[in-house]
C-alpha positions in Angstrom: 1.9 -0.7 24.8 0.0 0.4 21.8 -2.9 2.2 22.1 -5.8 1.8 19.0 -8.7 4.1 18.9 -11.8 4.0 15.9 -14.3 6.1 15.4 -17.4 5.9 12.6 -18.7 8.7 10.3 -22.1 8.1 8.4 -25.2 8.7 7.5 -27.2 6.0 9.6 -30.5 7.0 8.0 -32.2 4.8 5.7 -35.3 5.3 3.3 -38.2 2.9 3.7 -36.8 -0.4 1.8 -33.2 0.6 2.1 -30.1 -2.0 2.6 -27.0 -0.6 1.7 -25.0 0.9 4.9 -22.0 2.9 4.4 -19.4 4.5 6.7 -15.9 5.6 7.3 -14.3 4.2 10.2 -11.2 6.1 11.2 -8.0 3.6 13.1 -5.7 5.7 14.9 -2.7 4.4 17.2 -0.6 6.0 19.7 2.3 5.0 21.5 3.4 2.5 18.7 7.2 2.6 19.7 10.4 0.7 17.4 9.7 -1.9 15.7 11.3 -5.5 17.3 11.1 -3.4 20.5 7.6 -4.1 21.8 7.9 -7.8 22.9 5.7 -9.1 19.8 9.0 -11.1 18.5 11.7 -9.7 16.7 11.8 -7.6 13.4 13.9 -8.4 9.8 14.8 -6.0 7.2 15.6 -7.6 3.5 17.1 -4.8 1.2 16.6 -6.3 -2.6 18.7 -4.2 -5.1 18.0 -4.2 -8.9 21.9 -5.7 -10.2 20.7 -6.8 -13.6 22.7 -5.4 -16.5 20.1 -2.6 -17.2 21.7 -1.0 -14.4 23.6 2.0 -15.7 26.5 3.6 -14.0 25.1 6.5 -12.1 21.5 4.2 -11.1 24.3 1.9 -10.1 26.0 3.9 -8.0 23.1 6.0 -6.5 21.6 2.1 -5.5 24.8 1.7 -3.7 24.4 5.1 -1.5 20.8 4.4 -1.2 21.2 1.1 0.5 24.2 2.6 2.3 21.7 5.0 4.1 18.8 2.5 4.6 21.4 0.4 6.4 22.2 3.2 9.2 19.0 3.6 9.8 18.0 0.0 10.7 18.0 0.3 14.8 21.1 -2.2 16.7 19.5 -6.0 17.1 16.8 -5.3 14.3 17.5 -9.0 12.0 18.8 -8.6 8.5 20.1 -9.3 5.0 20.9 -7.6 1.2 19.6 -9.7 -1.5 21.2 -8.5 -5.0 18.6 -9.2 -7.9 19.0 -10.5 -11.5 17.5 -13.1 -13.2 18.8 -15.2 -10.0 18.6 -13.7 -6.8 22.2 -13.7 -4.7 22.7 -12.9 -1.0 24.5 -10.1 -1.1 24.9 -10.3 3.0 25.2 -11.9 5.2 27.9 -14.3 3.7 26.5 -17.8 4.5 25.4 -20.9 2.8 23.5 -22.8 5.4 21.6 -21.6 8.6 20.3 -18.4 9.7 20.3 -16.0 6.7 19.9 -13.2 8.2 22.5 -11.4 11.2 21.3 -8.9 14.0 22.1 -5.2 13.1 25.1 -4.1 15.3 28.2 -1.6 14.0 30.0 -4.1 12.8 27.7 -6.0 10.6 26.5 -2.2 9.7 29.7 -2.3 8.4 29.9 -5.4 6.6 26.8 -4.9 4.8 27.5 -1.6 3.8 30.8 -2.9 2.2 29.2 -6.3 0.4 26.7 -3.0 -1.3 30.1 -1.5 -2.5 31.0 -4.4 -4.8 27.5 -4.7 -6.7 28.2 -4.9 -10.5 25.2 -4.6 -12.9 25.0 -8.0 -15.2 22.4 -10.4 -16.0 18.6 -10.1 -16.6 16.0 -9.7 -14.3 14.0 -12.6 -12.4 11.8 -10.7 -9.6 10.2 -14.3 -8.7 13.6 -15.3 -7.1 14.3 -12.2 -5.3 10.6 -12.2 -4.0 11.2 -16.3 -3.2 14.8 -15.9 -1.4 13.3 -13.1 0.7 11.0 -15.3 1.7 13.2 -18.2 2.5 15.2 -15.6 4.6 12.4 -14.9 6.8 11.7 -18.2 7.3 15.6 -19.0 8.6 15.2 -16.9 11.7 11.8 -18.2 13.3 11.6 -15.5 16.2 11.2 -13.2 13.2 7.8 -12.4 13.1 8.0 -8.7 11.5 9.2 -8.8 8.3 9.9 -6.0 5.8 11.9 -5.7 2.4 12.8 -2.6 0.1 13.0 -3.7 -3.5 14.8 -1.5 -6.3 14.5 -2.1 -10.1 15.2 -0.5 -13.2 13.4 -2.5 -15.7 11.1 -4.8 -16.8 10.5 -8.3 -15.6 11.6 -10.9 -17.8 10.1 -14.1 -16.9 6.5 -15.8 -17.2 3.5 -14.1 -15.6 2.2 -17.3 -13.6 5.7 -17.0 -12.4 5.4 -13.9 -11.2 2.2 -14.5 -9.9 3.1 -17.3 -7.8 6.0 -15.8 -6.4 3.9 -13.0 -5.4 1.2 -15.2 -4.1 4.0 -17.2 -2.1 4.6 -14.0 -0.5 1.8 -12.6 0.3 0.5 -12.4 3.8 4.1 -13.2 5.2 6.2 -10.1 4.4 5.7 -6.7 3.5 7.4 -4.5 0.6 8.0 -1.5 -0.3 8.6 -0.9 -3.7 10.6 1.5 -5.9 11.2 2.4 -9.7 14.5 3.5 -10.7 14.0 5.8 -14.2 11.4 5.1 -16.7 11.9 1.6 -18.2 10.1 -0.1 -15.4 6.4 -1.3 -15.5 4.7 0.4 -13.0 1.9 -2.4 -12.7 4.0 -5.0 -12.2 5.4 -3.5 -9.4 2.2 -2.4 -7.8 1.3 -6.1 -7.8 3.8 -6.3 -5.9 3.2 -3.9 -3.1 -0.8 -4.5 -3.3 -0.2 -7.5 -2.3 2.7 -7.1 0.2 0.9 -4.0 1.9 3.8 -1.8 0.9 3.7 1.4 -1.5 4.8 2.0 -5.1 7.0 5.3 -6.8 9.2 6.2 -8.6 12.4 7.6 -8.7 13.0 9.2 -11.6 16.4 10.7 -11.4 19.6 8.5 -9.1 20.1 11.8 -6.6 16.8 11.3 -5.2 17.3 7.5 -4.2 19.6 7.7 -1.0 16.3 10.3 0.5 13.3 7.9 -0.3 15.4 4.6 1.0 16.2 6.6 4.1 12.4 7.5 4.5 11.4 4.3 4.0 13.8 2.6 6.8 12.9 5.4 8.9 9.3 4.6 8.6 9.4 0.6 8.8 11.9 1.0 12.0 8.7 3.4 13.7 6.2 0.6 13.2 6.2 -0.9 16.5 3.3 -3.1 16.2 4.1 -5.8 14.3 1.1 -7.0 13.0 -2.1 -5.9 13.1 -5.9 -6.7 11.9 -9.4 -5.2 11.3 -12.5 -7.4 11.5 -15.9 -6.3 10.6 -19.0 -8.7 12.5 -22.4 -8.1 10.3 -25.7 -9.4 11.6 -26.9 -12.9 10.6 -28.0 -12.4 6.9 -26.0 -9.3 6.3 -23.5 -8.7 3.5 -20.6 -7.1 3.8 -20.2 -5.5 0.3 -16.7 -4.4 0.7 -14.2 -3.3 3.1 -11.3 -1.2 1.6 -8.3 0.8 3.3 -9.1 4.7 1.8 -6.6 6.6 3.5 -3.6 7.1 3.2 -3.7 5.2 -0.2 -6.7 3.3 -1.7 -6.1 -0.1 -1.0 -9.4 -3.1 -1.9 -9.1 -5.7 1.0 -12.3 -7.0 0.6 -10.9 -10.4 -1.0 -8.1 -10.7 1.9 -10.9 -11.6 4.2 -10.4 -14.5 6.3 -13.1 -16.5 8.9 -12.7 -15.4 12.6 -16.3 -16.7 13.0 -19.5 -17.4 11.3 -20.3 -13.4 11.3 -16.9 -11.9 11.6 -14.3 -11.7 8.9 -10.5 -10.7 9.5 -8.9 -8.0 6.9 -5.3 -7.7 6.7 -3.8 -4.2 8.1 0.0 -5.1 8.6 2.6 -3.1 10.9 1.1 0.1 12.6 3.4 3.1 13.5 1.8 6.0 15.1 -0.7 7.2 12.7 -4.3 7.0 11.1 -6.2 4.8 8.7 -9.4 5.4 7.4 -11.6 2.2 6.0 -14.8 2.8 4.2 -17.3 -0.6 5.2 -20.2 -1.1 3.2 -22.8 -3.8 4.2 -26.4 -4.9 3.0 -29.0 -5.8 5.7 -32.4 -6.3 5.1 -35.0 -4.0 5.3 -37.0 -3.0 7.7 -40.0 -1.0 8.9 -39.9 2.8 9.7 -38.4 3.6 13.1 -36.8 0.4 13.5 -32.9 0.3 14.6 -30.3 -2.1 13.9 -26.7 -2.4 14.5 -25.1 -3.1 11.3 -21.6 -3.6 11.6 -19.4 -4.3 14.6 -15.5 -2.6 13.3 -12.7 -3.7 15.3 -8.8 -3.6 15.5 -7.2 -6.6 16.9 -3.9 -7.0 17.3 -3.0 -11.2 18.0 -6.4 -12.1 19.8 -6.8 -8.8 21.8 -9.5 -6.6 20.2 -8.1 -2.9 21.2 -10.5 -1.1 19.4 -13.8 -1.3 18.3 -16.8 1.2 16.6 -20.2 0.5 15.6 -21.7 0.9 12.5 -25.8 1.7 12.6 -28.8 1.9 10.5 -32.3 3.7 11.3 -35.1 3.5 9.0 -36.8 6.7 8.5 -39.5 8.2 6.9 -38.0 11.7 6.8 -36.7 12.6 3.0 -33.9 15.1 4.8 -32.6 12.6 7.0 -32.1 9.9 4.5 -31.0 11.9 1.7 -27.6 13.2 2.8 -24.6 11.6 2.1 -21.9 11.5 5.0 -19.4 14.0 4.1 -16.4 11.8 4.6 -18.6 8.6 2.9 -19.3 11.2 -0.3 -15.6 12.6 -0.1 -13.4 9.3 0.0 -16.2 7.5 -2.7 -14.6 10.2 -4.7 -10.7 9.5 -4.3 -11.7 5.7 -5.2 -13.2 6.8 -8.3 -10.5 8.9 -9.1 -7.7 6.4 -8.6 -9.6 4.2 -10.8 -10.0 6.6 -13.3 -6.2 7.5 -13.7 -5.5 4.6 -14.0 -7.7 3.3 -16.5 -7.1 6.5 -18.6 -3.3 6.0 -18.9 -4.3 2.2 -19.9 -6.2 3.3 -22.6 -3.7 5.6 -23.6 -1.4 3.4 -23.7 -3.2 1.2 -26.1 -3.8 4.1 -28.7 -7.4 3.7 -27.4 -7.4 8.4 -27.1 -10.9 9.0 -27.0 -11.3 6.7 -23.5 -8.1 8.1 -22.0 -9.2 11.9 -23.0 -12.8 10.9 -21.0 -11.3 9.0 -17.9 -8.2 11.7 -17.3 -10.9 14.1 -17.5 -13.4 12.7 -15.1 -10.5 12.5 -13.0 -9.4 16.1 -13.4 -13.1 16.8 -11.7 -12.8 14.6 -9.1 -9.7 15.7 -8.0 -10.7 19.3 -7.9 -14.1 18.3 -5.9 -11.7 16.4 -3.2 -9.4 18.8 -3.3 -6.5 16.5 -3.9 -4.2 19.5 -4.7 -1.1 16.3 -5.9 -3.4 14.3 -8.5 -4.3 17.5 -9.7 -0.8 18.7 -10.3 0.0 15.5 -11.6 -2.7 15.3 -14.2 -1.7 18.6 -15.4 2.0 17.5 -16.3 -0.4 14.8 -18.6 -3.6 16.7 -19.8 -4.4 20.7 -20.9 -7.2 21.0 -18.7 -9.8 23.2 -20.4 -12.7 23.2 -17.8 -12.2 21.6 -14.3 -15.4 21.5 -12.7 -17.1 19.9 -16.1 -13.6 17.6 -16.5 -12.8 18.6 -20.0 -9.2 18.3 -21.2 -6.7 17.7 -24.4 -4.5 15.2 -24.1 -1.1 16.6 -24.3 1.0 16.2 -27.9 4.4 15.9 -25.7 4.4 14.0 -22.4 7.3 12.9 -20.3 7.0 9.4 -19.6 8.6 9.8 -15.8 5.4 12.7 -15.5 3.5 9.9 -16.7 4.1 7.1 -14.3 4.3 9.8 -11.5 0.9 10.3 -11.7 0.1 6.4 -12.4 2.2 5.3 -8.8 0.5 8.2 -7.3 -3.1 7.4 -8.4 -4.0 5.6 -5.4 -2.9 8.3 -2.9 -5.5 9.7 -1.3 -6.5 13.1 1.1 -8.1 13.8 3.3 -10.9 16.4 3.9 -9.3 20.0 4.4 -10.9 21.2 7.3 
């Protein structure tokens, strides 16, 4: 079984009249094992493939050796399907019309599948509602199929009505998760990250075809390792405390703070989704009421729960002091990872504003974010932003747009922007 550890870093010193209590809590688990292997109900794999008619010959082709390799790495008995998208969605595989739509993983219906990917022919528009909908719908055919996964691949840009979108995505939400990749450089990169925000997946982009078969192989890989299906963090606060925000920092910035659901009157439930062997780092902030010097108070309870078994836990405190040293440092790890939040932000708002002619507001947020990378040490954002920006001063964040940019450097840096690092040791 799975084993969840958590740990707290902060600054539990308060000056007289303070409220505000951050910290990073740290989940790590061990011992995760395959995913559909661990007795927590079976595991489905949906592979969605771009096949609108935007899909030229070599994408095309490289989509076809991409799903190839994500089929062999889906482990014997895992459930399954290939949706092929347009501006309908088809199934692809496995060839039925009522029932279960999805088969269990075994060398022949490797097979099958790999040979329904063969004959995919790029035509139509593109409809991602109904590929996000049939997904869905696939799930839901094969009830003992309680972790659920997709890959989606486009080329383009969504051509249907927003609310559309929306509600497809919505529809979604909390029942699968996605992983979500950009073929070339005539894709939105926000749209998809609505996607994958929401679906607790990750964005990129693929900017040349020979790079496909590699990241759909990864991502497999990765999805088959998570052997805990499902998992969630909670956060109890005190009677009268706030809990400001709760937000997934590491590996990738990620806001849960409205995914909160009730557990009980002082304890709310954040999504987490399927845990491989690995760490997260949440930052927690809550507000609890002041009080006198030398008084303690615990305030916040973190915990990992996994069903209704809470296998972690750490505690979040606040001391009131009187002592200007002890309440005037900021927790390394609170200071450090306050910083990668900004700096998603502010690459992300600077290519907006470049991308409405708006200059002057994309020169100053690309340059704040130049500094911040350089004081987190986020050596990728750094190299990123370069590709975009002449950087004239790093520490003081002072840069020059640049008069030629490559649009696939340019969403690079904007699927990237929510990556996050940690603090080199």
């Amino acid at each position: 079984m799975a084993e969840f550890t958590a740990s707290v870093f902060q600054n539990e010193y308060l000056p007289d009249g303070g409220t505000d209590v951050n910290a990073i809590v740290t989940v790590t688990c061990a011992g995760a094992g395959t995913a559909g292997q661990t007795g927590g109900g079976a595991a489905g794999e949906i592979i969605i493939v771009d096949t609108s008619g935007s899909m030229g010959p070599q994408t095309m082709a490289a989509a076809k050796q991409a799903a190839t390799a994500a089929l062999n790495e889906i482990v014997d008995g895992t459930w399954f399907a290939v949706i092929a998208g347009s501006d309908r969605a088809m199934l692809a595989y496995p060839a039925v019309s009522s029932g279960p739509g999805l088969v269990q993983m075994s060398a022949q219906t490797r097979s099958q599948a790999q040979q329904a990917v063969s004959r995919f022919v790029g035509s139509g528009g593109t409809a991602i509602s109904t590929w996000l909908d049939l997904a869905g719908q696939l799930f839901g055919s094969v009830p003992q199929v309680t972790q659920r996964h997709a890959i989606l691949l486009t080329d383009g840009e969504n051509r249907e009505r927003d609310d559309t979108f929306e509600a497809a995505i919505a529809r979604a939400t909390g029942y699968f998760q996605c992983d979500c990749r950009g073929a070339g450089t005539d894709w939105q990169v926000d749209e998809i990250r609505r996607i994958s925000q929401a679906l607790l997946g990750t964005v990129d982009i693929i900017p040349e075809p020979g790079q496909m078969e590699t990241q759909f192989r990864e991502m497999m890989r990765t999805s088959m390792s998570r052997g805990v299906a499902e998992a969630q963090l909670r956060v109890w606060s005190p009677q009268g405390a706030q809990v400001l925000f709760v937000r997934q920092v590491s590996p990738t910035v990620e806001d849960l703070t409205d995914r909160r659901v009730v557990i009980n009157p002082l304890t709310g439930g954040y999504p987490t989704g399927a845990w491989s062997d690995e760490s997260r780092d949440y930052h927690v902030a809550v507000r609890v009421a002041a009080k006198a010097i030398g008084q303690e108070q615990l305030a916040a309870r973190v915990m990992l729960a996994v069903g209704d078994d809470v296998l972690a836990q750490a505690l979040v405190k606040a001391t009131w002091s009187g002592n200007s040293e002890l309440t005037a440092k900021i927790d390394q790890q609170v200071a450090h990872y306050t910083g990668q939040t900004e700096l998603a932000a502010m690459i992300q708002e600077g290519l907006a504003a470049k991308a409405s002619g708006d200059e002057a507001t994309a020169t100053t947020k690309l340059g704040r974010a130049v500094q911040l990378a350089a004081e987190t040490g986020n050596d990728e954002a750094t190299s990123k932003l370069k590709k975009v920006v002449d950087v004239q001063n790093e520490r003081e964040g002072t840069v020059r747009l640049k008069a030629a940019i490559n649009k696939a450097d340019e969403m690079a840096l904007d699927t990237a922007s929510t990556k996050t690092t940690r603090i080199k040791k």
